[in-house]
N, C-alpha and C positions, 0 to 999 in steps of 0.2 A: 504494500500500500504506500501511497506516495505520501509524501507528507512534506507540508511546504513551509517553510524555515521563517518566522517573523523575522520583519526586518526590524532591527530598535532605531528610534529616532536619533537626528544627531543633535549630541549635546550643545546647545545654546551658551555664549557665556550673559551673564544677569546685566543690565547697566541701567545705572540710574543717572536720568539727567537733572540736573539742576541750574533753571534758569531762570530769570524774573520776567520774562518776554513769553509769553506763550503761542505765539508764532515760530520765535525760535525753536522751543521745546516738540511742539508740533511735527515741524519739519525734520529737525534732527531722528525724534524718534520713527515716525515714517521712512525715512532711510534706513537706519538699524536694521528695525523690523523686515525687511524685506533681505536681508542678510540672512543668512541658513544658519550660518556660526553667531548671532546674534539677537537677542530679546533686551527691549527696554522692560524692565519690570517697574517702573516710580518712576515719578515727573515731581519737582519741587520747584513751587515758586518761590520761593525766600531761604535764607539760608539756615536758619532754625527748624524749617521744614526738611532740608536736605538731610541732616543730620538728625534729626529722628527717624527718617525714612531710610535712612542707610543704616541702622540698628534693627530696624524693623526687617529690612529684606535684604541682606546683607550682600549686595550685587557686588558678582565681579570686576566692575569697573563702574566709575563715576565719572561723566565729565559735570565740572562746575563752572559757571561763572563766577569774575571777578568780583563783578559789582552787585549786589543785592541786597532787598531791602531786611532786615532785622540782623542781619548776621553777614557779613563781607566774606569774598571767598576765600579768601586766606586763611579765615579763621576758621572756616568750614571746614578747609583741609587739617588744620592744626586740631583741631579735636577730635575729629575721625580716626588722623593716624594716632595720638594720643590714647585712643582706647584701642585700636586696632592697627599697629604697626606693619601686619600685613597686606591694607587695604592699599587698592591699585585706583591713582587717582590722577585724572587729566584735567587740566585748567584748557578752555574755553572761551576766550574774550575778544573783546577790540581794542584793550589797552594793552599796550609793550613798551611801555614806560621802563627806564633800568630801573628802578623801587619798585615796581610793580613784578616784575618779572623775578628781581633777587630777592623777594620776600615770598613770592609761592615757591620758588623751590626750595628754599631755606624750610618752607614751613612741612615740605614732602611730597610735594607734587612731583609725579614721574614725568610728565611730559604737559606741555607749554602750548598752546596752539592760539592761532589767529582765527576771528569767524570769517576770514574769506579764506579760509581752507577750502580745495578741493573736497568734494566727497569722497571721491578715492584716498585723498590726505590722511582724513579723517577716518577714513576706514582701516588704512595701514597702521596708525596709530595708533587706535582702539587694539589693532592684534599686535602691534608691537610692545603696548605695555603690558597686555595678557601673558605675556611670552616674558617678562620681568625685564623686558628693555625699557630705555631711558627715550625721549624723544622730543625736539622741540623743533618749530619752524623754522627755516632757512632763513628769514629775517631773524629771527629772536637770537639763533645761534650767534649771527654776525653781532647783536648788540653786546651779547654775552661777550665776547670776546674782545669788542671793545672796550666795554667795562672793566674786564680785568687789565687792559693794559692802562686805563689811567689812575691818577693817587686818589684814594679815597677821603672824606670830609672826615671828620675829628666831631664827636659827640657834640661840643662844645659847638664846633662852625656850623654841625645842622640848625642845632637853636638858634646862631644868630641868623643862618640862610632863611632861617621858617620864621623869623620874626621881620627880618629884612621886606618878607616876602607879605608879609600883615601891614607894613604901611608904617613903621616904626620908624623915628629918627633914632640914629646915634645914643642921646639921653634917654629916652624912651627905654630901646635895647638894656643897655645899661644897667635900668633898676628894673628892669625885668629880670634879669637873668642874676641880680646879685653883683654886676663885674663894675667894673669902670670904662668911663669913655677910651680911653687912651687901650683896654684892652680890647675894647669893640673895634675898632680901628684895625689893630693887629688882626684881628679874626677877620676882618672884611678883606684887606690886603690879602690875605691867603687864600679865601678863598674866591676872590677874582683873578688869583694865579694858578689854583687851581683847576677853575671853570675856564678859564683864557677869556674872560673879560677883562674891558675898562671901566663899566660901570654899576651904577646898583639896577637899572634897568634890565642890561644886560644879561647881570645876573639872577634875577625874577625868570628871566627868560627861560635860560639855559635850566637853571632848577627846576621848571617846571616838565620844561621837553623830554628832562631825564625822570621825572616822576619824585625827582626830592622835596617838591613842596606842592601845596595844591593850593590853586586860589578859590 
């Protein structure tokens, strides 16, 4: 007697998206889904949400956004790996600010992506981090790397950069931060040498294109 052999389904990996847009989320997931190695299991719109939904269904991968409302993606990822060290997490955004970019992966995020990824991008990178590979956009690599070849701000120059960048004079700074004029001075000189400015405009500027201050 013949007997005909079930076939077993193929295993899906889990993925939760998390976005504040729900056209983004939409779309994204409708991609996924139509992937054979792929199921969105949870859609979050806020990041408080994300993070309960990823305790709840504990997906093999998550892309987040950066920007959202109750809970910012950074910190989305920083409590996830926090309880779950093992969890495989892809940031998702528009912004590729250096602060922005060397603060998700500091916080654990495996890979980095822009939303004008290709779909295919996007798909390769989904099994690239299933697969415990690292992975970020061909733009974002290139900042990386320019990042690490210039000198970095000094705890002390962020505060006056981020105060500078609030509208403060000189005396202002000053008794803000506890210092004296004369060391506000030194902190600005370095870091308009640092930034390769000549002015406080200038340096607004620059700080901001790199994601060191927001206005």
């Amino acid at each position: 007697m013949n007997r005909t052999r079930a076939t077993r389904p193929p295993v899906r990996a889990r993925v939760l998206i998390a976005d504040d847009h729900a056209l983004m989320r939409n779309g994204v997931a409708n991609l996924l889904n139509q992937e054979a190695d792929l199921e969105v299991v949870a859609e979050a719109p806020d990041g408080l949400s994300a993070v309960a939904l990823y305790e709840t269904h504990r997906p093999d991968v998550a892309l987040i956004d950066l920007r959202m409302p109750r809970l910012e993606g950074v910190e989305v990822v920083r409590q996830i790996r926090a309880a779950h060290p093992e969890a495989r997490l892809i940031i998702l955004t528009t912004y590729d600010t250096d602060e922005d970019i060397d603060r998700a992966l500091k916080a654990g995020a495996q890979a980095y992506l822009l939303k004008d990824v290709s779909a295919d991008g996007l798909l390769a990178c989904i099994r690239d981090v299933l697969r415990g590979q690292t992975h970020v956009a061909p733009a974002v690599a290139a900042r990386l790397a320019a990042r690490g070849a210039r000198v970095q701000l000094t705890p002390r120059e962020l505060a006056v950069l981020r105060e500078l960048a609030d509208g403060r004079a000189n005396k202002e700074i000053a008794s803000s931060l506890g210092i004296s004029e004369g060391t506000v001075k030194v902190h600005l000189a370095h870091l308009f040498d640092k930034l390769g400015v000549s002015s406080r405009t200038e340096a607004i500027a620059v700080a901001v294109r790199r994601g060191l201050v927001r206005l």
